[in-house]
Backbone as a chain_set.jsonl record, in Angstrom:
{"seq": "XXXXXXXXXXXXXXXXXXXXXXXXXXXXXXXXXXXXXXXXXXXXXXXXXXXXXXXXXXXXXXXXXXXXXXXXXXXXXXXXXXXXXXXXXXXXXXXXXXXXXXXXXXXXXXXXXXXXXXXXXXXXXXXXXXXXXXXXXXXXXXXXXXXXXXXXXXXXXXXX", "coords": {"N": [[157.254, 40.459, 203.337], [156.134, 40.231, 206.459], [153.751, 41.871, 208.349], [153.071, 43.83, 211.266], [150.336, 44.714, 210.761], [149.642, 42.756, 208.796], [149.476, 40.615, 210.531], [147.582, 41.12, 212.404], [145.21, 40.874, 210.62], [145.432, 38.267, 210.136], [145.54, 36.908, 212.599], [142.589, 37.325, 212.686], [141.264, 36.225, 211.072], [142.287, 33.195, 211.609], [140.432, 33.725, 213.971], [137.558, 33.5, 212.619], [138.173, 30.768, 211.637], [138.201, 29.173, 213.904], [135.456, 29.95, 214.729], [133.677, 28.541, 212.295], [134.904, 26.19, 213.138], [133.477, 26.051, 215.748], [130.817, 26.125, 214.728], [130.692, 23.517, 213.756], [131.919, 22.949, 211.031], [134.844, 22.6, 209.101], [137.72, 24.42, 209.973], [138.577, 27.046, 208.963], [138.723, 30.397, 207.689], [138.541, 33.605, 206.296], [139.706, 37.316, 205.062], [138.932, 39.648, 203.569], [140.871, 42.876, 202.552], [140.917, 46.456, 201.896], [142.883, 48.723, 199.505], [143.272, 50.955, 201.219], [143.344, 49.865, 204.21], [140.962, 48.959, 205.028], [138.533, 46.573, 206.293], [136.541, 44.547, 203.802], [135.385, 42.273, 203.485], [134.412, 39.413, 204.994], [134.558, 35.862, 205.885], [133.706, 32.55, 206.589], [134.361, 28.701, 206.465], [132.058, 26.95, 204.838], [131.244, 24.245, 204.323], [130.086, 22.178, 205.364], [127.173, 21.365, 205.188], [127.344, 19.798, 202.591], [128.352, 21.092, 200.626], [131.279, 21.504, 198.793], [132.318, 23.512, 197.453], [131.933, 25.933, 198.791], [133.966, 27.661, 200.4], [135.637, 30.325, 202.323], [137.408, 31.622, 200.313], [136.95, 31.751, 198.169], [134.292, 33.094, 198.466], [134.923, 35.555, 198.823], [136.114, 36.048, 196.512], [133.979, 35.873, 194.971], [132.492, 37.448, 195.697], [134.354, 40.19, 195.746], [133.949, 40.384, 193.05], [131.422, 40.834, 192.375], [131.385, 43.881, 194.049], [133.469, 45.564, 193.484], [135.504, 47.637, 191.366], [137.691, 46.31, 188.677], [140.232, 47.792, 188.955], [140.048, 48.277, 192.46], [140.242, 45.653, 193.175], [142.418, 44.445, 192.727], [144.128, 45.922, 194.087], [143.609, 45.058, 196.744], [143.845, 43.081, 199.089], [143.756, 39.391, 200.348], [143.485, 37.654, 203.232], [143.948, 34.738, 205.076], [143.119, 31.94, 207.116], [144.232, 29.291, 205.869], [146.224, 28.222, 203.439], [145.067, 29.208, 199.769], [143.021, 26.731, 198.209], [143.289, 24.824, 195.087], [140.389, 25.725, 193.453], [139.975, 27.775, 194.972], [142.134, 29.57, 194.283], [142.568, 29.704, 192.136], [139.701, 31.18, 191.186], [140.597, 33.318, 192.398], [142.475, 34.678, 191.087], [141.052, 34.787, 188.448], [139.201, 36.809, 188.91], [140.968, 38.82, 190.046], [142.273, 39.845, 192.076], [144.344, 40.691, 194.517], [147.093, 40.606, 196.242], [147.935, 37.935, 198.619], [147.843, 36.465, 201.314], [148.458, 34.461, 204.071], [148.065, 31.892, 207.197], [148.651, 29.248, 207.591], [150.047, 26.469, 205.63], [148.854, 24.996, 202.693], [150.38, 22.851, 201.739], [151.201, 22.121, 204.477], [148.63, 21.513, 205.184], [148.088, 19.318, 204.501], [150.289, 17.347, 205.512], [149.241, 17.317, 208.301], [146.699, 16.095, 207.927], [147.301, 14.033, 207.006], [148.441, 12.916, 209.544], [146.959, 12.939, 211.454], [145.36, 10.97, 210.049], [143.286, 10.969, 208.935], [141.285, 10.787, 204.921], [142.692, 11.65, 202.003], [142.747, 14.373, 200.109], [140.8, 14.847, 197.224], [141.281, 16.521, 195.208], [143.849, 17.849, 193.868], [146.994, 18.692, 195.473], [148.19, 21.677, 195.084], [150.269, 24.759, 195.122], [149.454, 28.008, 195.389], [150.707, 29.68, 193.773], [151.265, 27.589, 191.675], [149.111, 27.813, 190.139], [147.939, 30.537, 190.197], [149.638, 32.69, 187.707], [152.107, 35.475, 188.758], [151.171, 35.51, 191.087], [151.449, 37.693, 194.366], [152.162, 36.428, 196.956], [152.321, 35.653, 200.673], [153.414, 33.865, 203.121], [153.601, 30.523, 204.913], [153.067, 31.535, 208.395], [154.536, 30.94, 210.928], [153.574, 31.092, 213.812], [150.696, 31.502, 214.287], [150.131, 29.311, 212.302], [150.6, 27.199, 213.729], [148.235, 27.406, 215.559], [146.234, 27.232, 213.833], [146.853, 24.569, 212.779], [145.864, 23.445, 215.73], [143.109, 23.342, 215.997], [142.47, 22.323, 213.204], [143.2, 19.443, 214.388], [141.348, 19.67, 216.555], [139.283, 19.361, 214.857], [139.486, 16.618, 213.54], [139.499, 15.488, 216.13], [137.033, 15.235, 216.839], [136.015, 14.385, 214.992], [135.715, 11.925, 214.382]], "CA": [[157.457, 40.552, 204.771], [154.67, 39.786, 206.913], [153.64, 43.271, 209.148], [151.974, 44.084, 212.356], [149.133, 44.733, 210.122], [149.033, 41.691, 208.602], [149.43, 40.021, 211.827], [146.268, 41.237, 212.937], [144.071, 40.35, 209.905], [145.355, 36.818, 210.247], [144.482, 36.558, 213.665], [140.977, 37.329, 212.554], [141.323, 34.536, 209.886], [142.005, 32.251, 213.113], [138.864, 33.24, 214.712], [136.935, 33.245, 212.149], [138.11, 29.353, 211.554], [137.499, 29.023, 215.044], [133.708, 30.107, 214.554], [133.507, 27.464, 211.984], [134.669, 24.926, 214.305], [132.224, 25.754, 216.611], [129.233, 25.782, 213.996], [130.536, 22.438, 212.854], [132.603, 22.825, 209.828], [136.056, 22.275, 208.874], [138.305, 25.533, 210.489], [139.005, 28.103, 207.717], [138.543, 31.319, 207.589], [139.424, 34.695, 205.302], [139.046, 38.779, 205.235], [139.665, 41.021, 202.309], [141.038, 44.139, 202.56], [141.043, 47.427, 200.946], [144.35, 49.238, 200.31], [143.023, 51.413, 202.551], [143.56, 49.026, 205.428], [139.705, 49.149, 205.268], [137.587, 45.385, 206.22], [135.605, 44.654, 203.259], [134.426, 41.399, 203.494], [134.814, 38.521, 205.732], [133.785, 34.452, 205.92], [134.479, 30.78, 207.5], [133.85, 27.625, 205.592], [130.234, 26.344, 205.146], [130.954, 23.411, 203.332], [129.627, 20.986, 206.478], [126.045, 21.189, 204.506], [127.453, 19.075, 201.5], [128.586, 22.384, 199.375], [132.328, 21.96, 198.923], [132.474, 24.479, 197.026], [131.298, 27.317, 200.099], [134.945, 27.702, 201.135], [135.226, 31.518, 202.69], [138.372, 32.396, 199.794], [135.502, 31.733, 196.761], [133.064, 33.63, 198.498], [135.138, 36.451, 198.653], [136.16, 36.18, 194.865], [132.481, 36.344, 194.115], [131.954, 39.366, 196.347], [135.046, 41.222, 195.018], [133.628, 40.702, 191.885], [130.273, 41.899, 192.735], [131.198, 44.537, 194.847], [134.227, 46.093, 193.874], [135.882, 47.733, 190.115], [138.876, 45.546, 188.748], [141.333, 48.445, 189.869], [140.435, 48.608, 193.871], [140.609, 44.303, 193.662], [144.231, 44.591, 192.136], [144.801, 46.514, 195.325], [143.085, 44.597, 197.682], [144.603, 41.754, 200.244], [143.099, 38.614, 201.176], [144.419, 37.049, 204.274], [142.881, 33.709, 205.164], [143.693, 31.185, 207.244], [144.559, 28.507, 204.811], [146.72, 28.978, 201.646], [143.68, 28.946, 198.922], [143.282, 25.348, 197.437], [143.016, 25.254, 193.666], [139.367, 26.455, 193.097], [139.901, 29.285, 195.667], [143.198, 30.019, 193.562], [141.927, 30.211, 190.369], [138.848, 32.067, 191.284], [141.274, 34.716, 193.133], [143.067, 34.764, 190.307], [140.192, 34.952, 187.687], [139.0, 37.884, 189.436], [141.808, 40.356, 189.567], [142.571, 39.877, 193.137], [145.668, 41.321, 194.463], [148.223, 39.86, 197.242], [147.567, 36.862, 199.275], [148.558, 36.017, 202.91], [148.353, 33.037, 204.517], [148.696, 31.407, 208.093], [148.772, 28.046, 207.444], [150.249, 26.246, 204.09], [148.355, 23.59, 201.997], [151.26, 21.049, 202.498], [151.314, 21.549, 205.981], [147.321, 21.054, 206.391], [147.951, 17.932, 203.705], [150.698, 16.855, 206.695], [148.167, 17.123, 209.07], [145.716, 15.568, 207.296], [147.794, 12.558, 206.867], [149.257, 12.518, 210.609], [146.008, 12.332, 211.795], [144.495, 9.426, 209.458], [141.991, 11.208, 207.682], [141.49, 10.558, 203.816], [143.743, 12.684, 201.43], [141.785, 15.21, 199.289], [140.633, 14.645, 195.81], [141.861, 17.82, 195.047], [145.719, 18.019, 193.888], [147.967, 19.754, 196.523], [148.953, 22.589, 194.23], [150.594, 26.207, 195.724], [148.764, 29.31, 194.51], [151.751, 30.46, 192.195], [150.743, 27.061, 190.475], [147.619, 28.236, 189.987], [147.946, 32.139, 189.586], [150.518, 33.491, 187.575], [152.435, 36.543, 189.403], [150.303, 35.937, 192.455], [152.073, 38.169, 195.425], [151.913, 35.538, 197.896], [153.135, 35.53, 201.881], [153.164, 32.749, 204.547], [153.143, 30.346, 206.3], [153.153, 32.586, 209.619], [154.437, 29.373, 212.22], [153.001, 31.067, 215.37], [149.72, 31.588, 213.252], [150.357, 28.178, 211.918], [150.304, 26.524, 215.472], [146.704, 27.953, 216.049], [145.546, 26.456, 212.705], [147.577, 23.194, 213.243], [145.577, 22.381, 216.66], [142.202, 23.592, 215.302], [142.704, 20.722, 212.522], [143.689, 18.663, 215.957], [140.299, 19.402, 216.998], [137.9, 18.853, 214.112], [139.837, 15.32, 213.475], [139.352, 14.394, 217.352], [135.496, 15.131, 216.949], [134.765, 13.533, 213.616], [137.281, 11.086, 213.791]], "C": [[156.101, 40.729, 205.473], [154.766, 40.992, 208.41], [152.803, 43.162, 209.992], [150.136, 43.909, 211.892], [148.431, 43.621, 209.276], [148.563, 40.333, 209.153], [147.813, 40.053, 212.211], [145.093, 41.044, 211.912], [144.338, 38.757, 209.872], [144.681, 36.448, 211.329], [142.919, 36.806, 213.341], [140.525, 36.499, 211.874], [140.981, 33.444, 210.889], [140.743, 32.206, 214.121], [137.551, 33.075, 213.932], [136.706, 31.239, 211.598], [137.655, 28.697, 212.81], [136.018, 28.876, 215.157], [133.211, 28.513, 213.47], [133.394, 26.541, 212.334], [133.132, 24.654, 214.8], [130.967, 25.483, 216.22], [129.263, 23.983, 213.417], [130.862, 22.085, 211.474], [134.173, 22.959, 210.176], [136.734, 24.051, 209.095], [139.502, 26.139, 209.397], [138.25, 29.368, 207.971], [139.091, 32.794, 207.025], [138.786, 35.887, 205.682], [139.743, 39.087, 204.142], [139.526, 42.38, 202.865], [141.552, 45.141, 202.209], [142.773, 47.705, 200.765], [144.414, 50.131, 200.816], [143.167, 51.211, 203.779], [142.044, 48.448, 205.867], [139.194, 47.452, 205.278], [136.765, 45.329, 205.138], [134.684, 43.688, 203.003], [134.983, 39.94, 204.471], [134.18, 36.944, 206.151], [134.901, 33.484, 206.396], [133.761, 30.169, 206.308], [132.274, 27.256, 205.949], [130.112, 25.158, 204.063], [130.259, 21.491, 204.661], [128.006, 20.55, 205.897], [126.277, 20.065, 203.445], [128.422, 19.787, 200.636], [130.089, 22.227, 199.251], [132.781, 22.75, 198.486], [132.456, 26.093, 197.743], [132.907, 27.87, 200.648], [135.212, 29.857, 201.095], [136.346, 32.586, 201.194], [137.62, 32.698, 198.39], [134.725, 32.984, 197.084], [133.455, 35.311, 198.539], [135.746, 37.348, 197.322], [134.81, 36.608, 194.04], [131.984, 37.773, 194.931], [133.036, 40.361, 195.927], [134.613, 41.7, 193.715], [132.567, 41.652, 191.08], [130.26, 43.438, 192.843], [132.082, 45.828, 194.142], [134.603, 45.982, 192.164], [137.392, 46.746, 190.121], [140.458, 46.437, 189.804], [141.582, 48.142, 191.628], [140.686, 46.562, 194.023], [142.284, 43.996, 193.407], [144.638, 44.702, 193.573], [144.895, 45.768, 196.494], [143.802, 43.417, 197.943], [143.866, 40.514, 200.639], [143.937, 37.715, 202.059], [142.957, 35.877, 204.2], [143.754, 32.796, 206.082], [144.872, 29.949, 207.496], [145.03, 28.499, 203.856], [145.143, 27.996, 201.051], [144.488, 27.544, 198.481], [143.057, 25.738, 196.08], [142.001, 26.441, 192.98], [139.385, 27.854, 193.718], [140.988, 30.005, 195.222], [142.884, 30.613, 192.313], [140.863, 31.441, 190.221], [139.263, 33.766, 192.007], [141.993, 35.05, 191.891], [142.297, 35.55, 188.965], [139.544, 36.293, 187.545], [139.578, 39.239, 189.924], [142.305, 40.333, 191.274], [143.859, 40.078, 193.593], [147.158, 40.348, 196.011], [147.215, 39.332, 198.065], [148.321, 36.575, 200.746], [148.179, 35.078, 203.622], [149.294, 32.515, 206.077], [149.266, 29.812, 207.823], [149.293, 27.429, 205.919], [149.246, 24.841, 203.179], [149.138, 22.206, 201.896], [151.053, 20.868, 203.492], [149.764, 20.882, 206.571], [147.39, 19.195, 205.581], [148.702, 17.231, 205.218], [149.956, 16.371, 207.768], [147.576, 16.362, 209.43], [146.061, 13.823, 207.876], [148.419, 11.729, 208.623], [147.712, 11.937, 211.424], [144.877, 11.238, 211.696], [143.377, 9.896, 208.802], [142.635, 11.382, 206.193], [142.287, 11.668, 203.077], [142.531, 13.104, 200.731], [141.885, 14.601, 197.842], [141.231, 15.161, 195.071], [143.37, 17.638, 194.64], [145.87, 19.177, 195.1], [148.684, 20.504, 195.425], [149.105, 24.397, 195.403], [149.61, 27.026, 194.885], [149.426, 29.928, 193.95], [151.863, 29.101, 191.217], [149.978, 27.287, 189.852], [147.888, 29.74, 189.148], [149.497, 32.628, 189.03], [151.005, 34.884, 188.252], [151.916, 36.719, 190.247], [151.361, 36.448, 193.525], [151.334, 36.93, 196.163], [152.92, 35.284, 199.425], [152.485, 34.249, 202.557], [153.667, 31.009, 203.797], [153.954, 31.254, 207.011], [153.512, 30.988, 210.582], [153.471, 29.844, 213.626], [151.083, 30.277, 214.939], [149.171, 29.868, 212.985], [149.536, 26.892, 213.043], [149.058, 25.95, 215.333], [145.823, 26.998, 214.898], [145.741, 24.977, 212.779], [146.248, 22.424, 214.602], [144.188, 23.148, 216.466], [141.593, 22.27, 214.252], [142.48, 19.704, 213.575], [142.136, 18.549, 216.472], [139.083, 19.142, 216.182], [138.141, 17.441, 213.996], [139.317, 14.799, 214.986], [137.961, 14.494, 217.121], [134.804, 14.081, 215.86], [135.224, 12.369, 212.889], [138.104, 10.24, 212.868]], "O": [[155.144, 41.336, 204.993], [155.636, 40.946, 209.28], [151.777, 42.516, 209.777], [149.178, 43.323, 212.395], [147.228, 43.482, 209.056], [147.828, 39.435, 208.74], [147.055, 39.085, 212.263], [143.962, 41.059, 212.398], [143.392, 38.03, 209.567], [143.599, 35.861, 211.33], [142.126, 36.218, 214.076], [139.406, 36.011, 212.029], [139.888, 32.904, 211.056], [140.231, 31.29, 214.765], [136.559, 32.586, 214.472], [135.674, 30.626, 211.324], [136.831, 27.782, 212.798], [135.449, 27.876, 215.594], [132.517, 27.603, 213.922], [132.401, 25.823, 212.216], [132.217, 23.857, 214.591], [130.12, 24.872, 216.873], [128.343, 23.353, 212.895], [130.311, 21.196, 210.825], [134.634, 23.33, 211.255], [136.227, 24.914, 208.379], [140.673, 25.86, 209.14], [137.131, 29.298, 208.479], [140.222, 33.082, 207.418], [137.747, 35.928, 206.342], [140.913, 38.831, 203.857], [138.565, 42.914, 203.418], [142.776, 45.066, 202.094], [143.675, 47.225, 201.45], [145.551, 50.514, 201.094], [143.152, 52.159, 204.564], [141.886, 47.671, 206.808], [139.45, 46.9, 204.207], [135.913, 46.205, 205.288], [133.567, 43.857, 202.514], [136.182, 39.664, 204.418], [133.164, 37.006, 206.844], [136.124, 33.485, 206.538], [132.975, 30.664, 205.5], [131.609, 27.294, 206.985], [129.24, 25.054, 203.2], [130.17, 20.272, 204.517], [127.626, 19.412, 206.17], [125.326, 19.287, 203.371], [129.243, 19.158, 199.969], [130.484, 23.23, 199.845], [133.879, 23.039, 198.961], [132.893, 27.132, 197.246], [132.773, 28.707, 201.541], [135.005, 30.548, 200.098], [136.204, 33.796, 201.017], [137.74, 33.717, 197.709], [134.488, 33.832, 196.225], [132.617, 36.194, 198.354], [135.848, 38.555, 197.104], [134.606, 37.286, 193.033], [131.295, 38.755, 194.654], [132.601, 41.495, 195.729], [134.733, 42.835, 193.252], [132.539, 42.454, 190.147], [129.556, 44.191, 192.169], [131.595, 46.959, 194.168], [134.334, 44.972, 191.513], [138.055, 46.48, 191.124], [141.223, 46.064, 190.694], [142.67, 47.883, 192.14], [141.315, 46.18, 195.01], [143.051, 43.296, 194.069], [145.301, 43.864, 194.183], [145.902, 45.717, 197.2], [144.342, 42.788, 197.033], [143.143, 40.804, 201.592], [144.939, 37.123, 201.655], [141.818, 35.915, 203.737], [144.975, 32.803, 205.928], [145.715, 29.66, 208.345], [144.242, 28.83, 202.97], [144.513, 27.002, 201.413], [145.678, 27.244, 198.394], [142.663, 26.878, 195.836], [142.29, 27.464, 192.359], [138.944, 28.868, 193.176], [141.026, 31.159, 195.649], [142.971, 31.708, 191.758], [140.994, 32.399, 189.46], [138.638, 34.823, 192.1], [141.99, 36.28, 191.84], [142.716, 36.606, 188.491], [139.338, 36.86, 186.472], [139.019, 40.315, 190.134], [142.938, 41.375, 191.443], [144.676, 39.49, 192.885], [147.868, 39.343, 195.997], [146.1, 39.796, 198.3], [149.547, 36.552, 200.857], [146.949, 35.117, 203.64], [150.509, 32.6, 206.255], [150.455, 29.519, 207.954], [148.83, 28.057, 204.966], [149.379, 23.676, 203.551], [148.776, 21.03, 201.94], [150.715, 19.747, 203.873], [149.527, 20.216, 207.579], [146.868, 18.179, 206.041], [147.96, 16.662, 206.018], [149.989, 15.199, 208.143], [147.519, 15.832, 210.54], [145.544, 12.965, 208.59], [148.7, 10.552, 208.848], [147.489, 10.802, 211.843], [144.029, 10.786, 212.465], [142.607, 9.18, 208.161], [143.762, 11.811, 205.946], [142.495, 12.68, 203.746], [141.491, 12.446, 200.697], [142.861, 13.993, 197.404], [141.816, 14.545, 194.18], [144.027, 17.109, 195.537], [145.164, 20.116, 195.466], [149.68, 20.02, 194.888], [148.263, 24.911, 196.139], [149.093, 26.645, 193.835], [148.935, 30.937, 193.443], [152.409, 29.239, 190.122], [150.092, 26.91, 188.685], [147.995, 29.965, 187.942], [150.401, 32.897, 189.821], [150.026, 35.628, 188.309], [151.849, 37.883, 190.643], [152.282, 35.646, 193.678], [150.174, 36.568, 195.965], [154.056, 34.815, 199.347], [151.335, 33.816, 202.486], [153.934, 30.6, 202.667], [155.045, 31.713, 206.674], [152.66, 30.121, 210.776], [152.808, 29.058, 214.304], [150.536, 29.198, 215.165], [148.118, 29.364, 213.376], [148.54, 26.171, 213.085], [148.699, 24.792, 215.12], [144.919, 26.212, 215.184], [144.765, 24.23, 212.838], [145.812, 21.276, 214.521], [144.358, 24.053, 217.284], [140.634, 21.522, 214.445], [141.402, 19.11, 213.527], [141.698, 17.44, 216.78], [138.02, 18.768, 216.678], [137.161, 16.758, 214.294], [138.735, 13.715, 215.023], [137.536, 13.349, 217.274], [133.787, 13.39, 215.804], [135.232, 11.947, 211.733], [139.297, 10.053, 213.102]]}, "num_chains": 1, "name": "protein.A"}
């Protein structure tokens, strides 16, 4: 069940994809957080350089990993966005990472994708309980959704 509280770390997902936009990358964005309720780390995509690999759900797999003992990542939440694509699945996974939340779904941005005429991904369209065994996993959020939906809407009209 998706809570006030998780409400409001999505919306921060949304502006953080937002920020992306505006720098010129593809509109994604994630936060991990404690089970404290505590912010512990937070990123947008930076794969507009070349890097596809930069995507903000990685970068917070490699900073949980860094940062944080296996126990408090168990605990820990990452909201994002975007449901993670494979690599950002696996690597959440790999890493001990604990429940997942999600505005937007990976079919729906594939939908998207396809409504708008840009190329399909290389990538398989796989869920993140293909990926991660026993992953806690919430969303799509539709309002949430929307916001992400015409975001997409606007990197396609720019780069067309």
């Amino acid at each position: 069940m998706i809570s006030e509280t998780d409400l409001k770390h999505l919306r921060r997902c949304v502006e953080l994809a937002e920020t992306a936009l505006e720098k010129g990358d593809e509109p994604f964005g994630s936060v991990l957080v404690s089970a404290a309720g505590e912010v512990l780390f937070e990123d947008h995509n930076h794969v507009a350089g070349g890097d596809h690999t930069q995507h903000p759900e990685f970068a917070i797999a490699r900073w949980a990993a860094n940062n944080l003992p296996l126990e408090e990542r168990s605990k820990a939440t990452v909201y994002t966005s975007g449901e993670h694509c494979p690599m950002c699945a696996a690597a959440h996974g790999m890493v001990g990472l604990g429940r997942i939340v999600y505005a937007s779904s990976s079919e729906q941005l594939a939908g998207w994708r396809s409504e708008m005429g840009a190329a399909p991904s290389r990538v398989r369209n796989l869920s993140i309980q293909e990926v991660i065994k026993d992953a806690a996993v919430e969303g799509p959020v539709p309002e949430l959704a929307e916001q992400v939906h015409q975001l997409h809407r606007r990197l396609y009209a720019t780069s067309g």
